[in-house]
C-alpha positions as CSV (number, residue, x, y, z in Angstrom):
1,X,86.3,92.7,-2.1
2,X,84.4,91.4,1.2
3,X,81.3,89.7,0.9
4,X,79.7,92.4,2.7
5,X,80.3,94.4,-0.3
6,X,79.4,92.3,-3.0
7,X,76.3,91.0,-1.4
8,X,77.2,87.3,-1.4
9,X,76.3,84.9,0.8
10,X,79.0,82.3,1.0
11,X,82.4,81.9,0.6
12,X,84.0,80.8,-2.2
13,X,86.6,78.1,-0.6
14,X,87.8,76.9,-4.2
15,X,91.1,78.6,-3.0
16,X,91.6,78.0,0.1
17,X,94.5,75.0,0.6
18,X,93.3,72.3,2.8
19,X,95.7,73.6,5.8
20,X,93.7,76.7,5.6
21,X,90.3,75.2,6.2
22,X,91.6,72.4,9.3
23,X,93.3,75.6,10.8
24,X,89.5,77.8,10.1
25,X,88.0,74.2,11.6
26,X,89.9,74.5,14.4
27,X,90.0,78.1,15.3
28,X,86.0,77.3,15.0
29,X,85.8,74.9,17.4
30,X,87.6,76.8,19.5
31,X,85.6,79.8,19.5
32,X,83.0,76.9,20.5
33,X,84.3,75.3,23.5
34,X,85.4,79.0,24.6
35,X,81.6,80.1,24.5
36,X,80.1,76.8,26.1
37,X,83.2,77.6,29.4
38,X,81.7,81.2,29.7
39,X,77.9,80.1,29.6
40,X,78.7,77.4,32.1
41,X,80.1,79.7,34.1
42,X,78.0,82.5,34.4
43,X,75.2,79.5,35.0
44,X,77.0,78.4,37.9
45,X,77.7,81.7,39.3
46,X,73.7,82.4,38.9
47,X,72.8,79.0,40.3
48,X,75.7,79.2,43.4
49,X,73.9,81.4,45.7
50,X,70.4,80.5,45.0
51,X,71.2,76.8,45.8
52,X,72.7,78.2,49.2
53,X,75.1,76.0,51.9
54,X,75.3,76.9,55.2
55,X,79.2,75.9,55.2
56,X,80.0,79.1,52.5
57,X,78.2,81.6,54.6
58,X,81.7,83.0,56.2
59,X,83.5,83.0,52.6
60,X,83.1,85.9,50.2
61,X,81.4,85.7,46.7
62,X,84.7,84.7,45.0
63,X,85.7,82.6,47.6
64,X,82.6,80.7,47.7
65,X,82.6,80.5,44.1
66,X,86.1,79.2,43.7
67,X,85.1,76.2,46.2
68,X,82.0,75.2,45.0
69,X,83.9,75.2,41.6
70,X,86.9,72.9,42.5
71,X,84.5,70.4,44.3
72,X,80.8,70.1,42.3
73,X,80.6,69.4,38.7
74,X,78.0,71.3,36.1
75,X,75.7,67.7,36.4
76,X,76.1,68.0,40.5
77,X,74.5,71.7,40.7
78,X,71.5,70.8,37.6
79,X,70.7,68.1,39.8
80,X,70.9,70.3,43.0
81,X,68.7,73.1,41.2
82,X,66.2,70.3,40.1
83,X,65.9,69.3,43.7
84,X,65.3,72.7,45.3
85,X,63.5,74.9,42.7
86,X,60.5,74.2,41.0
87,X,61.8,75.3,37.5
88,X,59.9,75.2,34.2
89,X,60.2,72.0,32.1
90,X,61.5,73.8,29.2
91,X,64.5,75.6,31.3
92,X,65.4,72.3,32.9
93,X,65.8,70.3,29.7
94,X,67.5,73.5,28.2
95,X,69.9,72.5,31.1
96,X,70.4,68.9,30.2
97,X,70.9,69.6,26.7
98,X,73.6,72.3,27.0
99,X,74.8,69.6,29.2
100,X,75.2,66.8,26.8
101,X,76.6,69.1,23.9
102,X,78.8,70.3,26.0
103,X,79.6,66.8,26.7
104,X,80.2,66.4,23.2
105,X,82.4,69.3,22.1
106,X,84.8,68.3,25.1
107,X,85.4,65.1,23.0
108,X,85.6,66.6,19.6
C-alpha cells in the first residue's frame, strides 16, 4: 500500500538493499543538477536581452542566445547584470548563492 494511503510520512528503508538506495541517491542527484541546468538557463535567457550588445543586434533570439552561451559563463552575466541594473540586494545575493550551490552540486 502507498504511503499516500496509509497516511505515513516516511519511508520505511529497512528493506531496501544498499544498491537500491546509491541508485535512489543517484537518480536524486540527478534530478538536482537537471533542475539547477534549466533555472540557469531560463536566467540567462531572461538576463540575455536585457544586458543588450550591439554586436547580436543582426542575429535572431536563438542565434544570439546560442553565442552568448558558448562564450560567457553564468558568473560573467551576474557580474554584467550587477553592473548595469540597479537590482535589489536580496535578488543579487539570491544570484550568488544559486551560484555557489550550483558550484557545488557540479562537484558532487
Amino acid at each position: 500500500m502507498s504511503n499516500e494511503l496509509t497516511g505515513e510520512k516516511s519511508i520505511d528503508v529497512l528493506n531496501v538493499s544498499y544498491e537500491g538506495m546509491i541508485e535512489s541517491i543517484y537518480n536524486m542527484l540527478g534530478v538536482c543538477i537537471t533542475t539547477i541546468r534549466r533555472i540557469e538557463n531560463y536566467i540567462t535567457n531572461f538576463f540575455i536581452f536585457a544586458i543588450g550588445n550591439k554586436k547580436y543586434d543582426n542575429f535572431t533570439i536563438k542565434e544570439a542566445t546560442k553565442l552568448w552561451k558558448e562564450k560567457f559563463t553564468f558568473r560573467k552575466l551576474i557580474k554584467l547584470i550587477e553592473e548595469r541594473y540597479e537590482i535589489d540586494d536580496e535578488v543579487k545575493n539570491s544570484l550568488k548563492v544559486f551560484l555557489i550551490q550550483r558550484n557545488k552540486m557540479h562537484m558532487v
